[in-house]
C-alpha positions in Angstrom: 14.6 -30.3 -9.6 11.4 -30.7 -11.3 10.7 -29.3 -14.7 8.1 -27.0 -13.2 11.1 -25.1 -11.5 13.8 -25.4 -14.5 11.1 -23.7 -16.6 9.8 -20.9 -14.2 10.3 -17.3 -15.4 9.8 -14.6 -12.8 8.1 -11.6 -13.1 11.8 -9.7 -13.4 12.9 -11.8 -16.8 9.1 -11.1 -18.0 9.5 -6.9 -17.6 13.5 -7.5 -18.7 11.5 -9.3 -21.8 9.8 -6.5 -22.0 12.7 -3.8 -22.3 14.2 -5.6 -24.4 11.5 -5.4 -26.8 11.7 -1.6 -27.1 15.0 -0.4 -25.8 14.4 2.7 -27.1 11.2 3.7 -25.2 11.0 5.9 -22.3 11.0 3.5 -19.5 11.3 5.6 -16.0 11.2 9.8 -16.0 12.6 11.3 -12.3 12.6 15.2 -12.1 14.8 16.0 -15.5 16.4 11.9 -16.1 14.7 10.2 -18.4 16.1 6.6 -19.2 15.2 4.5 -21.4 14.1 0.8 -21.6 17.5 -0.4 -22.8 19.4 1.9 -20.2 17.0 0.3 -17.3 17.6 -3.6 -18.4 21.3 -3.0 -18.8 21.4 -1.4 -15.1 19.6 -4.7 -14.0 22.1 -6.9 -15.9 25.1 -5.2 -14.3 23.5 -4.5 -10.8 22.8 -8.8 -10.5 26.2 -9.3 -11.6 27.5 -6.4 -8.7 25.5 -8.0 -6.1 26.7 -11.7 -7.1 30.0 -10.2 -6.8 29.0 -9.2 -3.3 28.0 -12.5 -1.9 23.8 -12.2 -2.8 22.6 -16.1 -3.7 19.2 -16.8 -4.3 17.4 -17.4 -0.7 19.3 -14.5 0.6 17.2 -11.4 2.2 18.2 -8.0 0.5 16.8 -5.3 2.4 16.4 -1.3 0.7 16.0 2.0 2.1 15.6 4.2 -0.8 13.6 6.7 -2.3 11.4 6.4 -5.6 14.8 6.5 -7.9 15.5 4.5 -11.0 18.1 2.8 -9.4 15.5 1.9 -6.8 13.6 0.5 -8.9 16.9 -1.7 -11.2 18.2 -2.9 -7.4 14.6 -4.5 -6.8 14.9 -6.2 -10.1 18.5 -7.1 -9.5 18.0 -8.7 -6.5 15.3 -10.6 -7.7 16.8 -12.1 -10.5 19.4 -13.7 -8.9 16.1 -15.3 -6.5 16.8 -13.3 -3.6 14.0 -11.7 -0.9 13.1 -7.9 -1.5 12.4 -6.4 2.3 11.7 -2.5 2.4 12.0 -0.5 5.3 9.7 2.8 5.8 11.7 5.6 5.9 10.1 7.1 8.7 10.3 4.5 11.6 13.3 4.8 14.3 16.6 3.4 14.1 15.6 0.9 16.9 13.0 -0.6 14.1 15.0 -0.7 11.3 17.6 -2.4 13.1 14.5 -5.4 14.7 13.7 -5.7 10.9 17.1 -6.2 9.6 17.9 -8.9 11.9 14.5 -10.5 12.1 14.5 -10.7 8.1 18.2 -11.6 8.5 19.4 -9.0 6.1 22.3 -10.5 4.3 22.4 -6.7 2.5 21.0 -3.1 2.8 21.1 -1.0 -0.1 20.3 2.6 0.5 20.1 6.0 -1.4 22.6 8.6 -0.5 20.3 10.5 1.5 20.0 7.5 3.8 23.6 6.8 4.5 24.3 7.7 7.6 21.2 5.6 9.2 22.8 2.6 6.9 26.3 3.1 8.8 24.2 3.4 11.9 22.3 0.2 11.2 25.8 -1.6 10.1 27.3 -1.1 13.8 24.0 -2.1 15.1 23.5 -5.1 13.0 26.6 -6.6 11.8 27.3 -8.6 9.2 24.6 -6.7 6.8 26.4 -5.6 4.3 25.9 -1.8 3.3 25.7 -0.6 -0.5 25.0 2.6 -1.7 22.8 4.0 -4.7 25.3 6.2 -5.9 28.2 8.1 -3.9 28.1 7.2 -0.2 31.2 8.5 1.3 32.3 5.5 4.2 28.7 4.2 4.2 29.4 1.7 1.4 30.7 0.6 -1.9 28.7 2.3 -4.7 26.5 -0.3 -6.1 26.1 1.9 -9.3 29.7 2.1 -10.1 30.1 -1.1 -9.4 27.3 -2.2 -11.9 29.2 -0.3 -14.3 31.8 -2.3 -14.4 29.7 -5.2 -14.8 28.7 -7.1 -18.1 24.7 -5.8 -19.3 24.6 -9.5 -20.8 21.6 -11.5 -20.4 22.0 -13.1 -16.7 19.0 -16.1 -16.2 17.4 -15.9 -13.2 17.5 -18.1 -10.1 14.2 -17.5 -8.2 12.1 -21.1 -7.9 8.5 -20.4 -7.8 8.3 -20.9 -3.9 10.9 -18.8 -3.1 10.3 -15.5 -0.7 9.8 -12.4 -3.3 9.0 -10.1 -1.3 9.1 -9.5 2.5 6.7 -7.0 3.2 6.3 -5.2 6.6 2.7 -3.9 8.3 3.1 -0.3 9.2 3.9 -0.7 12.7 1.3 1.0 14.6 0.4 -2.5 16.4 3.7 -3.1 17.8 6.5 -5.1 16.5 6.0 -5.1 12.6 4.8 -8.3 11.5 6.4 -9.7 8.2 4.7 -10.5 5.3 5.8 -13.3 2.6 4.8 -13.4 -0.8 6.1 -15.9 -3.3 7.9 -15.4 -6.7 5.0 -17.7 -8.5 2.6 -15.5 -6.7 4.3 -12.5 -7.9 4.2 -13.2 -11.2 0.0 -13.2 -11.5 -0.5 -10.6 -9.0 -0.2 -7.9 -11.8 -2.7 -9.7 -14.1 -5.5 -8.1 -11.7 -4.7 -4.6 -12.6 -7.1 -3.1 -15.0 -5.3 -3.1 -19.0 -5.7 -0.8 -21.7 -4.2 1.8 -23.9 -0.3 3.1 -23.8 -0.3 3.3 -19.6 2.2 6.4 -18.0 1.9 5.9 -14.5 3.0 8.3 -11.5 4.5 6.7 -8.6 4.2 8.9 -5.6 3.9 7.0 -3.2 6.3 4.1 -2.0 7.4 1.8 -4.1 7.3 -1.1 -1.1 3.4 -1.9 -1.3 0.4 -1.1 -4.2 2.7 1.9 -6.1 5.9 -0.8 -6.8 3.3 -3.5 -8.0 2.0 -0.5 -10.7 5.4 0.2 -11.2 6.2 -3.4 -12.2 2.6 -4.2 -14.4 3.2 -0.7 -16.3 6.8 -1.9 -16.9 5.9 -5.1 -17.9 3.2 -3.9 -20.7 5.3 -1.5 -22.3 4.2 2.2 -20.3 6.7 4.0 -18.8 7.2 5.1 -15.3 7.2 8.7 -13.8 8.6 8.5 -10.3 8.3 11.5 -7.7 10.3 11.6 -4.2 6.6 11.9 -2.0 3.3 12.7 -2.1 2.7 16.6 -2.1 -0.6 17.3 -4.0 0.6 20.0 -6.1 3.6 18.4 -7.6 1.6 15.8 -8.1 -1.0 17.6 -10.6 1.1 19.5 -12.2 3.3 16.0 -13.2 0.0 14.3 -14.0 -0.7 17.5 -16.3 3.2 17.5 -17.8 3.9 14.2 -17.9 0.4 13.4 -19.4 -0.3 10.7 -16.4 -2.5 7.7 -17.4 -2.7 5.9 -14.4 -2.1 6.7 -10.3 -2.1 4.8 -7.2 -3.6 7.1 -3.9 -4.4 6.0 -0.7 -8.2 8.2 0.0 -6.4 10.6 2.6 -3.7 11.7 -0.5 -6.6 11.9 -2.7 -9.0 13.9 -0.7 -5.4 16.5 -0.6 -5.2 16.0 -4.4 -8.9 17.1 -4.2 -8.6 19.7 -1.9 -4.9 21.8 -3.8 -6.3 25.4 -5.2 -4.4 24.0 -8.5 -6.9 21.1 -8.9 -9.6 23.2 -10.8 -6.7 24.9 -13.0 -4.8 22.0 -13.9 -5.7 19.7 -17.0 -6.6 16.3 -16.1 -8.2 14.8 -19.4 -4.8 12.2 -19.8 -6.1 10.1 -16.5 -7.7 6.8 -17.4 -7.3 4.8 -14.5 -7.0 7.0 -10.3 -7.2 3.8 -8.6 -7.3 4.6 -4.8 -7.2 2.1 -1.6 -5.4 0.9 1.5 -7.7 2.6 4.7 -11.6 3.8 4.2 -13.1 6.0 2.0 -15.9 8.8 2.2 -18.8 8.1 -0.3 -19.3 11.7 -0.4 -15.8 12.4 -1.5 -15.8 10.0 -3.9 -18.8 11.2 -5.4 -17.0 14.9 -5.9 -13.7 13.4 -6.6 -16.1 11.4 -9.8 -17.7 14.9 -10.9 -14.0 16.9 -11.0 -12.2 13.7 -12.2 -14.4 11.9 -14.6 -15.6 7.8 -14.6 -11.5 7.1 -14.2 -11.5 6.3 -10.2 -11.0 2.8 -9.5 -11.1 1.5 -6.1 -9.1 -1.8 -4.8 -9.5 -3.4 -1.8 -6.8 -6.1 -0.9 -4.4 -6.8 2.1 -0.4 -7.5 2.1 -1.4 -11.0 3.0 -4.2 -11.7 0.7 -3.4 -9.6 -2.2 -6.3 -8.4 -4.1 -9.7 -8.8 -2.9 -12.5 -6.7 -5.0 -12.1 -4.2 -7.0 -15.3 -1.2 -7.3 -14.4 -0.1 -11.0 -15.4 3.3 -12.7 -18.5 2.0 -13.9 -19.7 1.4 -10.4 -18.5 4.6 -9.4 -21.8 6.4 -10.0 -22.4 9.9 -8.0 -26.2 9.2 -8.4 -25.9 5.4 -6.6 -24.1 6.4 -3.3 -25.1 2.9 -2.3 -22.2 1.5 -4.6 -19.6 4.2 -3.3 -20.2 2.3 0.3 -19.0 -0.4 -1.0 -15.3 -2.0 -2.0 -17.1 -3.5 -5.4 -17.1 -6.8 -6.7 -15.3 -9.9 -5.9 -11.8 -10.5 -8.5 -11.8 -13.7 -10.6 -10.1 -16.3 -8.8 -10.8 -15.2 -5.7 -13.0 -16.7 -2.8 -14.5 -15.1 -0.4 -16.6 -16.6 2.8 -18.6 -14.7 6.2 -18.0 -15.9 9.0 -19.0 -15.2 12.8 -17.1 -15.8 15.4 -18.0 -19.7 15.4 -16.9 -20.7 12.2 -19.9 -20.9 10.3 -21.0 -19.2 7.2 -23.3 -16.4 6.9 -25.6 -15.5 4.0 -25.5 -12.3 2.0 -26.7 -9.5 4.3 -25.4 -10.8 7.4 -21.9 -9.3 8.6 -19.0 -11.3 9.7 -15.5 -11.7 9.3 -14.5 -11.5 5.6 -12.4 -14.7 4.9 -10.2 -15.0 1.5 -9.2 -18.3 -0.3 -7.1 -17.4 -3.7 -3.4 -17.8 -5.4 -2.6 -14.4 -4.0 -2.7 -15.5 -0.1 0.6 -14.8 1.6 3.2 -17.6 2.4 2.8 -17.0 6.1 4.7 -14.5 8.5 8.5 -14.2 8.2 9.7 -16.8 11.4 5.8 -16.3 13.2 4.1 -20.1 12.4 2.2 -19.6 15.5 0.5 -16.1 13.8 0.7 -17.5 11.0 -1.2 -20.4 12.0 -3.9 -18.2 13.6 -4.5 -16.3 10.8 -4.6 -18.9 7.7 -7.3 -21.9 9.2 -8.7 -24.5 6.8 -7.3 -23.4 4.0 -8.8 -19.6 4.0 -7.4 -16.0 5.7 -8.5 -14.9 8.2 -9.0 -11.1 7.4 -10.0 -9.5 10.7 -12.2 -7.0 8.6 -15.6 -7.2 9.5 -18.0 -6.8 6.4 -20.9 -8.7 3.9 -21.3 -9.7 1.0 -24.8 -8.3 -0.4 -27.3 -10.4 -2.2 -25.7 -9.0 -6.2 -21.7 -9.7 -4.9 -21.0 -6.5 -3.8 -18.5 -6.6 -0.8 -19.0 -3.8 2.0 -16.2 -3.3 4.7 -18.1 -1.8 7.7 -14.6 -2.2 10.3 -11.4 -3.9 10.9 -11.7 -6.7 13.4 -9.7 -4.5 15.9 -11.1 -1.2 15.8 -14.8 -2.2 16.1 -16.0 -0.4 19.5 -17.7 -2.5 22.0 -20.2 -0.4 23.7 -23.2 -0.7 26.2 -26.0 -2.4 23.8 -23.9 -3.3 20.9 -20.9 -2.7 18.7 -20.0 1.0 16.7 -18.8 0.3 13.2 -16.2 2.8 12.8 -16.3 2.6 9.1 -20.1 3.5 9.2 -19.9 6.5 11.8 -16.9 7.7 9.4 -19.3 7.8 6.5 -21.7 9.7 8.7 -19.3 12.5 9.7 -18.2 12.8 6.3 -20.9 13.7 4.9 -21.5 16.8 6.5 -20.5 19.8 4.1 -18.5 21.4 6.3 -15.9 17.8 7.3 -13.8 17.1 4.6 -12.1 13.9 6.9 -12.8 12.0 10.2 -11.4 9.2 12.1 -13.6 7.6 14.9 -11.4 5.5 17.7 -12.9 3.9 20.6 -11.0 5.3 24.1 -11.7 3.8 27.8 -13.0 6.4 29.9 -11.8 6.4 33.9 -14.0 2.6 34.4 -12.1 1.4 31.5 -15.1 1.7 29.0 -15.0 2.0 25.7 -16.4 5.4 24.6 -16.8 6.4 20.7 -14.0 9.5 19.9 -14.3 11.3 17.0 -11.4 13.2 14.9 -12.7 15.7 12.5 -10.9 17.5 10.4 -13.0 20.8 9.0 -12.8 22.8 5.4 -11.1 25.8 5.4 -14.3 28.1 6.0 -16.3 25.4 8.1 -17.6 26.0 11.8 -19.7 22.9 12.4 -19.3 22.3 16.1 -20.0 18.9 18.4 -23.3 19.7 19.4 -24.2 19.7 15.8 -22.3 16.8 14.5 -23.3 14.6 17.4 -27.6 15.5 16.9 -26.8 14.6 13.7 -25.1 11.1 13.8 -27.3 10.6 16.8 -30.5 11.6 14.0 -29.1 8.8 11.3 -27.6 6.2 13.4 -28.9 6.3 17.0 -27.2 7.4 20.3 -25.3 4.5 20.1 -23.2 5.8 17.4 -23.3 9.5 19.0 -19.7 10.1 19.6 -19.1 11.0 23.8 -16.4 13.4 22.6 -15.3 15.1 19.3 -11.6 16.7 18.4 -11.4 19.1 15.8 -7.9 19.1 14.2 -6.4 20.9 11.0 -5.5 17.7 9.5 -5.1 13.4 10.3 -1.6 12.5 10.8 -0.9 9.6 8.7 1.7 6.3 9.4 4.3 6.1 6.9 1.6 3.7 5.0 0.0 6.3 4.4 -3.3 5.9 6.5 -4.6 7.5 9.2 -2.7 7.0 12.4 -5.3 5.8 14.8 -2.7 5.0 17.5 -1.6 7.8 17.4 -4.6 10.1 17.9 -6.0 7.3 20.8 -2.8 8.2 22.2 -3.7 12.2 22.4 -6.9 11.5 23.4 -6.1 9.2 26.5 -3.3 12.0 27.2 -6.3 14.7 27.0 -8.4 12.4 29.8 -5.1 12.2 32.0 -4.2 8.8 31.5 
C-alpha cells in the first residue's frame, strides 16, 4: 500500500470532521426533526459499525431506496466510510428495473425507508442474496438498521475507501433503455464539491433526490458548516413556503421545477430575500424564463451545466445572468477551472470558437467508466477526453452554448433542427410557458420536427401562429409539421422532460 492510500481521507471523514467541530449546530431539519451535528456523526458512527456487523467491506455495492430522510442521508455516509459503493435506485421505475440494477451492480445490500418495504421484500425473492435493511420499523422486510445502529458504539470508526475505489454508482434515467451505470471515484468525490460556489452561513433545501446534483449540495453544505432542510418531493408550494420558514440560502432545481416554482400563485406573496444562491440545471432552459425568474428572484440564479460522467462543465453565474443580455441566458456560461473542453466534428478534429461540434471534456471529474460496459465505456472516453454527445460551441469570449444532445438533433431534408434552439423559439412566445420539440418518422420513415407546448393559464396561441412565427425567426426548416398542446411535460424520475415518452404519444397519434 502506498502512502498516498494510507493517508487518503474521504469526503465522509472530512463532513464527519466537520460535525464534530460544532456538534451542537443544526445539521439536517425534516418536517418537525431537527438533529443536530453531533446526533448526525453519532448515527454515522453506529450505522458503519451496524453495517460491518452485517457483512459490508469496503468494495462491496450498497444499494438505497429511500426518501430525502436523515437517516438517508447517515446510511450514505455509513456506507462510505467503511469504502463501500453508494448505488440509488429511482423510486419510480418498475420492479423489473430495480431488480436488473441490483444484480448488475451486484448489490451485496439494499437499504430502504419503510415506505419502500414491500418492493425491498419483492426485490429480495427476485434477487437473492441482497441483503434487505430497513430505515426504521420494517415489519418482515428486514432488520432495522436504526435500532441496530443504536446499539452500536458512536466512536470514531477510520474509514476504508482507497482513492480509486467506486463511490458512487450512479444510474442514467432510463429512458434510453437498460440504465447505464455510472462510476465515480472516492478521490474524485472528494474535489467535486470544491466547484460549488462558497459564501456566507449556507441552509440549503433538498427537494429533489438526493442520488444526483441535490446529494452533492447536501454533502458541500454539510461539509462547510450549513445545515440541511430536507423535503420528501418537489411540490412548488411546499417548497416556498420552506424557503420563506426555514430562511433557505441555497436550492438545487432542474428548469421544469423552477418554471412551477415560478408559476405557484404563492410566489409573489412569499418572502424570498434569504436566497443567495437558486442554482438550476440538468435538461435546457428558456432565456425568457430565466430572464423573469432574474426580475422576481434577484441576481441569485446560478446555472450548472455538467453530466454524471463528466461532472461539472461550466457554470453561467448570477453576474452573467443579466435580463438585458439575453445572449448570455443562451448560454451554459463559462468553462470551471480545471476543466478542458475541445469541439469536435464528426472526424476528430478541432473546431474553432463559433463553429459547432461535439463538446468533448478532459478534467479530474470524468467518470471511471460504466459499471461492467468497457466496450461503452471505451466508445465514450477516446484519447483521453469524453465524449459528450451534446452538440454545442464555444464562442470567441469562452462562453459555452449547448444547441442539442447528440441524439435528439433532427435530421431533416436540407439540414439538421437544433432542438435546443427551436425550444428557445417556442418559449418565447408570451402565451408558452414550456415546450419540448422531438423529431417523429412520418409513414416514409422521415424525420418530421414535433412540437409539445404547454400554454399559460389564460393563453390561446394556436399552430398556425406558433409555426408563422418560428418559420419568421428560423426558417421553414425549423417550422414544426405538427404541434401538441398539453396542460403540462411529464417528466422522468430525473426530473427532465420525458421525450420518450411524448415521441411515444405522438407515433401512437400517427397510428404506428
Amino acid at each position: 500500500m502506498d502512502g498516498t492510500t494510507e493517508h487518503f481521507r474521504s469526503h465522509v471523514e472530512e463532513i464527519l470532521d466537520a460535525l464534530e467541530k460544532e456538534p451542537d449546530r443544526e445539521a439536517l431539519v425534516h418536517g418537525s426533526r431537527r438533529v443536530s451535528a453531533g446526533e448526525l456523526r453519532g448515527l454515522v458512527y453506529g450505522m458503519a459499525r451496524a453495517l460491518r456487523s452485517q457483512g459490508l467491506r469496503r468494495g462491496h455495492t450498497v444499494t438505497l431506496l429511500s426518501g430525502n430522510l436523515p437517516e438517508t442521508i447517515a446510511a450514505r455516509y455509513a456506507a462510505g466510510l467503511l469504502g463501500c459503493a453508494v448505488n440509488h435506485l429511482y423510486a419510480g421505475l418498475s420492479a423489473d428495473v430495480h431488480a436488473d440494477i441490483l444484480r448488475d451492480v451486484e448489490t451485496r445490500a439494499l437499504i430502504v425507508d419503510p415506505a419502500h418495504r414491500e418492493r425491498a421484500a419483492d426485490l429480495a425473492r427476485r434477487v437473492p442474496p441482497a441483503r434487505v435493511l430497513v430505515l426504521g420499523a420494517g415489519g418482515d422486510a428486514g432488520p432495522d438498521l436504526v435500532e441496530l445502529a443504536a446499539e452500536e458504539s458512536t466512536e470514531v470508526l477510520p474509514g476504508s475507501a482507497h482513492p480509486q475505489d467506486i463511490c458512487t454508482i450512479r444510474h442514467t434515467g432510463g429512458t434510453t433503455g437498460h440504465p447505464k451505470a455510472i462510476c465515480t471515484t472516492f478521490e474524485q468525490w472528494v474535489s467535486v464539491g470544491s466547484d460549488w460556489p462558497e459564501g456566507g452561513q449556507v441552509r440549503a433545501l433538498v427537494c429533489t433526490t438526493l442520488a444526483h446534483a441535490a446529494g452533492l449540495m447536501a454533502d458541500t453544505t454539510l461539509h462547510r458548516g450549513g445545515t440541511v432542510v430536507l423535503q420528501d418531493e418537489f411540490e412548488p408550494g411546499a417548497v416556498l413556503a420552506a424557503i420563506e420558514r426555514e430562511r433557505i440560502s441555497h436550492v438545487f432545481l432542474l428548469p421544469p421545477l423552477l418554471y412551477q416554482l415560478m408559476d405557484h400563485p404563492d410566489v409573489d406573496r412569499t418572502d424570498t430575500s434569504s436566497l443567495r444562491m437558486l442554482t438550476y440545471g440538468g435538461c435546457a432552459s428558456s432565456p425568457t424564463r430565466l430572464a423573469a425568474a432574474v426580475r422576481r428572484f434577484g441576481p441569485v440564479l446560478n446555472q450548472f451545466y455538467g453530466q454524471n460522467e463528466a461532472g461539472g462543465i461550466s457554470m453561467l453565474s448570477p453576474e452573467d445572468h443579466d435580463p438585458r443580455r439575453p445572449e448570455l441566458l443562451r448560454t451554459a456560461g463559462k468553462i470551471m477551472e480545471g476543466v478542458e473542453v475541445a469541439v469536435r466534428d464528426a472526424d476528430g478534429r478541432h473546431l474553432p470558437p463559433g463553429e459547432h461540434g461535439e463538446l468533448c471534456v478532459r478534467s479530474p471529474h470524468v467518470m471511471k467508466g460504466y459499471w461492467k460496459q468497457p466496450e461503452l465505456t471505451a466508445e465514450v472516453l477516446r484519447d483521453g477526453w469524453l465524449h459528450t454527445g451534446d452538440i454545442g460551441f464555444v464562442d470567441a469570449d469562452g462562453y459555452v452554448t449547448i444547441v442539442d444532445r447528440l441524439k435528439d438533433m433532427i435530421v431533416v431534408v436540407g439540414g439538421h433542427v437544433y432542438t435546443v434552439e427551436l425550444e428557445d423559439v417556442l418559449n418565447s412566445h408570451p402565451q408558452v410557458l414550456q415546450s419540448a420539440v422531438l423529431g417523429v418518422p412520418d409513414a416514409n420513415l422521415m424525420e418530421r420536427v414535433h412540437a409539445v407546448v404547454v400554454r399559460t393559464p389564460d393563453g390561446d396561441v394556436g399552430e398556425k401562429e406558433l409555426r408563422a412565427m418560428v418559420r419568421e425567426r428560423k426558417g421553414a426548416m425549423y417550422e414544426p409539421a405538427s404541434i401538441t398542446f398539453i396542460d403540462a411535460l411529464p417528466l422522468t424520475d430525473a426530473g427532465k422532460p420525458d421525450k420518450k415518452l411524448l415521441r411515444g404519444r405522438a407515433l401512437d397519434r400517427r397510428g404506428k
